[in-house]
N, C-alpha and C positions, 0 to 999 in steps of 0.2 A: 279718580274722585268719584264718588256715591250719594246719591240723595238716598233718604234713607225713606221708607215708606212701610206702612204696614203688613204684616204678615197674610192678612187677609185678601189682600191686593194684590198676590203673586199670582200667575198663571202660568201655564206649559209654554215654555218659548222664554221667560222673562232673563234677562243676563242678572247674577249678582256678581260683587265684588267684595271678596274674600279675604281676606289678609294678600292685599296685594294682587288677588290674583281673581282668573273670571270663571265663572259656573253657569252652566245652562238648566233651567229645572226643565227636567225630563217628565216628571210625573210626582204629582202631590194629592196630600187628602188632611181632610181636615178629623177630627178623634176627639173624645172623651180619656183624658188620661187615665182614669180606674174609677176601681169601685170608690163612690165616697165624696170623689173627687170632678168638679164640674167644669175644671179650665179646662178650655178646650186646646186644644198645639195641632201644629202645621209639621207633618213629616213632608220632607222633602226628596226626590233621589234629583242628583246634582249631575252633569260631565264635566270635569274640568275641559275650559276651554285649548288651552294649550296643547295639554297630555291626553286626552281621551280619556282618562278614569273616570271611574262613577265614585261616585259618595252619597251617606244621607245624612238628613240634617235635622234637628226637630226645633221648633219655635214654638214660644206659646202666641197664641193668637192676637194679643195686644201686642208684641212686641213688635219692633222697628228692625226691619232687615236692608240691606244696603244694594238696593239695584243700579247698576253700574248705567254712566251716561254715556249713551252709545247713541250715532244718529242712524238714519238712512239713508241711503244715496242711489239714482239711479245708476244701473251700472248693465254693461252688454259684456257675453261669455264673448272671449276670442277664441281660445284653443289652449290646449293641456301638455304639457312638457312634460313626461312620466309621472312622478307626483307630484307636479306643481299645474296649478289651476290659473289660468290669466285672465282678469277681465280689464276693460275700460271704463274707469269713472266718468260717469256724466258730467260730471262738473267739472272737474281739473281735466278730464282728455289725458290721464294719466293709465298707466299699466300695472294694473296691480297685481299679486301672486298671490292667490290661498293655498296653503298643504293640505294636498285631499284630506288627512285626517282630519281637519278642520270641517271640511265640508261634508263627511259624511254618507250617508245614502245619496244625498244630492248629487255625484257625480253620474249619478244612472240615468238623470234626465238633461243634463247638459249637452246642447246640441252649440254649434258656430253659430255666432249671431243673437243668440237667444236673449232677450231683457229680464233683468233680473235686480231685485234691489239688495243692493250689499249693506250688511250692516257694519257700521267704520264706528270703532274703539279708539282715542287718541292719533288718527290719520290714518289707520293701519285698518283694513279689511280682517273682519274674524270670521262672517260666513256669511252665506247669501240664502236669500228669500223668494223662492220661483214662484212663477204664477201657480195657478191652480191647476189650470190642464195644460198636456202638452201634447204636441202628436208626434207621433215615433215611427219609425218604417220599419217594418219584421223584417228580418235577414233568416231567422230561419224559425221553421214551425213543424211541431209534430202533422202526419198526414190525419186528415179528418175524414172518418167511413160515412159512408151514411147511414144513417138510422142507428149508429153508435152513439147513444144517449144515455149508457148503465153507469156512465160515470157524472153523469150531470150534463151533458154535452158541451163540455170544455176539454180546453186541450192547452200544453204550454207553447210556448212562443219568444222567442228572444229577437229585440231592439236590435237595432244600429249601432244603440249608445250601452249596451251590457246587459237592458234589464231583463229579467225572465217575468212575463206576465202571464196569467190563466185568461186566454179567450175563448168565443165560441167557433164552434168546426169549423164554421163559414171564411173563418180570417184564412188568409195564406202567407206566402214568403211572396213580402214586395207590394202587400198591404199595406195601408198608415192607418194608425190607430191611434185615439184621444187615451188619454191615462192621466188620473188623478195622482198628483204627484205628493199628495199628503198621505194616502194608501197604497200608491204602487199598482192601483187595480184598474183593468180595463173598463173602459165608457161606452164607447162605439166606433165602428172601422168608418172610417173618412174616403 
């Protein structure tokens, strides 16, 4: 079920509900159709929720489009069974499963423990909502010279949990480091 809402009210992150089925808008913009011509439309690029494909969609800007009613729940990561992701619901103390494809980039910042808010579609988890920063421990990092600065004085780095971040020389392996998890980009060593 969808309440229906204006085109102009959409945002990067919102769920619609599609002929049955769920879309995450990835990215939109608003446009003048042509010459001549003054209505304005909302091109969308969509992911299907289930499959991962992309799609795009165009609305005219008066029109009602169908945002799907999803709640949030708090929820803590437990731990990842190859690709199945588990958390526990706050509220129920239930075990729930997301298919990495589901989650996306998101499994690069999934640590044990971590709080996280799941977004729940008809009792069923479709993906989660990490805080903002995380901190991560480098397992392994390019060596850093000194006074090797001709490349910006960065260097890469890879996580515990998969990610490859660009830090500065000074990080090493067995560092923790802050990482904004909406960029993927380093903050500062901890």
């Amino acid at each position: 079920m969808a309440t229906m809402i204006p085109a102009l009210e959409i945002s990067r992150g919102t769920i619609l509900e599609i002929d049955g089925q769920l879309f995450t808008i990835l990215e939109y913009q608003q446009y003048k159709a042509g010459k001549g011509n003054s209505e304005a439309r909302m091109r969308m690029k969509l992911r299907n929720v289930a499959t991962g494909a992309t799609t795009e969609k165009v609305y005219r800007t008066d029109d009602k489009v169908p945002k799907a009613v999803v709640e949030s729940r708090a929820g803590t990561f437990l731990y990842a069974d190859g690709d199945m992701y588990h958390f526990m619901d706050g509220e129920t103390y239930e075990e729930k499963a997301i298919p990495s494809e589901l989650l996306g980039e998101s499994v690069k910042f999934l640590q044990d423990g971590m709080p996280v808010e799941m977004v729940v579609y008809k009792e069923r988890p479709i993906s989660v909502t990490l805080p903002i920063t995380v901190d991560l421990k480098i397992v392994e990092a390019e060596p850093g010279f000194k006074g090797d600065t001709a490349a910006g004085g960065g260097k890469k780095a890879k996580t515990a949990t998969g990610l490859t971040v660009d830090v500065p020389l000074f990080v090493n392996v067995g560092d923790t480091v802050k990482v904004d998890t909406r960029t993927g980009t380093y903050i500062s060593r901890i």
